[in-house]
C-alpha angles and dihedrals in degrees: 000000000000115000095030122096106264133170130195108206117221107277115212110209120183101171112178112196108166104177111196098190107202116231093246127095102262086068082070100030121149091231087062097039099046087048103062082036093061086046098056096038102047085040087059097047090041084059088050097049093054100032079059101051098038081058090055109044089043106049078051085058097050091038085057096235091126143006113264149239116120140253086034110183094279097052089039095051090054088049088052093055093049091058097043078053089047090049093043092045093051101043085045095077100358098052085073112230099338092052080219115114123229088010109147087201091070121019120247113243096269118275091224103050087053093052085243085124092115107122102224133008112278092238083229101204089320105097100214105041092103101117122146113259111214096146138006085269081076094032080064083052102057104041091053096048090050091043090053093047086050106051090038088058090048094052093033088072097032094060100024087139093059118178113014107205109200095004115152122238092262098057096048097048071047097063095021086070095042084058099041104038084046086051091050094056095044089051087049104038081053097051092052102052091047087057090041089057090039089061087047089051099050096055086029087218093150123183115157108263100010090145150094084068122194097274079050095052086042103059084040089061099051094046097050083050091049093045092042085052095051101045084045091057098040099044109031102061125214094347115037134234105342092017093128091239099073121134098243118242086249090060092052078051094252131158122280086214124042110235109274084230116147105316091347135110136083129131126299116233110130141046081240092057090040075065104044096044098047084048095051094050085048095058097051102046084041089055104037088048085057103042087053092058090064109033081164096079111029136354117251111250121248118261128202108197119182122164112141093171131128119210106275089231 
């Protein structure tokens, strides 16, 4: 929950997936292929819808339309309705005949020609995402936990300041834009690293960390320049970042240290550095959520992930 103290501890993963694909034609067969397909993909849109409705329920906070805090029903019930679309879209091609997981009526796709052998979920930054996988049922599981551990990381740093009582109009457009251009950046860097595995998947040319691709790191460089530019103009006053006039991250309610979270951390002591640490931590959650949906074809990164801190209001 947003607003309360709150420590992830540092998550060893040592996922081994070693994949021998036989010569013959069921190594490269449309069922698996389709299966880890319909993982990365419905994973991606799950983080978007709740990347979407977190944004929303949270800028209403800060603009003191309503009291936090987030999700509130309305953003949970959209939630609710992305992972009832995640389950559907899984069991769907991955439940065998029956599109139903863990039937015994109708076999599951094989967890070992999907690279889903794993044993148990990588617990990818979330702490408690470690259950056993024995059939997509748990492969839901597993994406959604990691998904959820992703996206509250995400938000657990972009509205660290959580509700503002008393805060002017300035101050609040201020943090409003830290927490919607980071979101932005988390929904498309997402996006484009479920299309970059998909695209892995699809020629099942495999290769630990074989995305982001360009387009990937693309779309993640533009991001990070549009977010960096509208926290710049919404936080730095007349003048912009370094303009001498900008409200300090301590004022937006902000860190003092960035999350030692992957390659993150360093101190916070600039607008400049507000931007380049939420997109850092972006980019690592983003990345480890998506290496997670497809184990067979790399192994998600470790992530060390230590912020004990509470909200300084």
């Amino acid at each position: 929950m947003i607003g309360a103290r709150w420590r992830v501890g540092c998550a060893a993963m040592v996922v081994a997936v070693v994949l021998s694909w036989p010569a013959g034609a069921s190594a490269r067969s449309s069922v698996s292929t389709r299966c880890r397909a319909a993982i990365v993909k419905s994973t991606g849109i799950y983080i978007g819808a709740q990347t979407k409705a977190l944004t929303k329920c949270w800028d209403a906070v800060v603009a003191g339309k309503q009291v936090g805090p987030c999700p509130d029903v309305k953003a949970q019930n959209g939630i609710d309705k992305a992972r009832a679309k995640l389950d559907f879209a899984i069991a769907k091609v991955c439940g065998g005949a029956d599109k139903v997981c863990g039937a015994a009526t109708a076999p599951d796709v094989a967890l070992g020609v999907i690279g889903w052998n794993i044993g148990s979920c990588s617990n990818v930054g979330g702490g408690a995402c470690t259950n056993p996988i024995a059939d997509c049922r748990d492969i839901i599981t597993c994406v959604a936990c990691v998904s959820d551990a992703a996206v509250a990381q995400g938000f657990d740093l972009y509205y660290h300041a959580g509700v503002m009582p008393g805060a002017d109009k300035e101050l609040r457009k201020c943090v409003r834009e830290v927490g919607r251009a980071s979101a932005s950046v988390l929904a498309k860097l997402s996006q484009s690293l479920a299309k970059c595995w998909l695209g892995v998947n699809k020629s099942e040319s495999g290769g630990s960390f074989s995305c982001p691709d360009a387009h990937a790191s693309s779309v993640s460089a533009k991001a990070r320049s549009s977010q960096a530019a509208s926290i710049c103009k919404a936080c730095g006053r007349k003048n912009g970042c370094g303009g001498g006039d900008d409200i300090a991250p301590a004022t937006i309610g902000f860190p003092l240290q960035c999350p030692a979270i992957g390659s993150c951390g360093g101190s916070i002591q600039t607008l400049q550095d507000v931007a380049s640490c939420s997109a850092c931590v972006t980019g690592v959650v983003a990345d480890g959520a998506a290496r997670n949906s497809i184990p067979a074809f790399t192994s998600p990164p470790p992530q060390c992930v230590t912020l004990p801190m509470s909200p300084t209001n």
